[in-house]
C-alpha positions, 0 to 999 in steps of 0.5 A, spaced: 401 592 102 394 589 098 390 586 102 389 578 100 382 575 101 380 567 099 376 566 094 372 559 092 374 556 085 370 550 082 374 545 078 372 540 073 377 536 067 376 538 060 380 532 056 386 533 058 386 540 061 383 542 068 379 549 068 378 553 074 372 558 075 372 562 080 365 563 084 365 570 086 369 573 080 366 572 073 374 569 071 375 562 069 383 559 067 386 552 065 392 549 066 394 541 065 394 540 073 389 542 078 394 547 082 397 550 074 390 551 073 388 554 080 395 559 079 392 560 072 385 563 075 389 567 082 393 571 075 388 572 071 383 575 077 389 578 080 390 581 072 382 583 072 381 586 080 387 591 078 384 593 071 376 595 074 375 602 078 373 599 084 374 592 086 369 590 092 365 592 087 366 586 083 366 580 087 360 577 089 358 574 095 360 566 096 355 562 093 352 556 097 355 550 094 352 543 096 351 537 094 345 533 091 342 527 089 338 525 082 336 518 081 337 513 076 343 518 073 348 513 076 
């Protein structure tokens, strides 16, 4: 049985498409709702992890992602 890990996705909308990225794979994907594009980018690094040699390998640690605040650009 493989074994499943979380990994973390930034999504943004691009005109009337969303893209998703992931943050610890280099592998982004898009779709017309969040979720098709969330399901888009689990394939597409499913697709990418089964093609390297050693997997772990290429998946960087979570990054930190926050918040913050720049004045005046309201």
């Amino acid at each position: 049985m493989a074994e499943t890990r979380a990994l973390t996705a930034a999504v943004h909308q691009e005109e009337d498409w969303y893209v998703a990225q992931c943050l610890e794979v280099d592998v982004a994907s898009q779709g017309p709702t969040i979720q098709e594009a969330l399901a888009n980018l689990a394939e597409a690094v499913g697709l990418y992890l089964e093609e390297v040699d050693d997997p772990a390998e290429h998946i960087t640690a979570t990054p930190l992602v926050t918040s913050f605040q720049v004045p005046g650009a309201a």
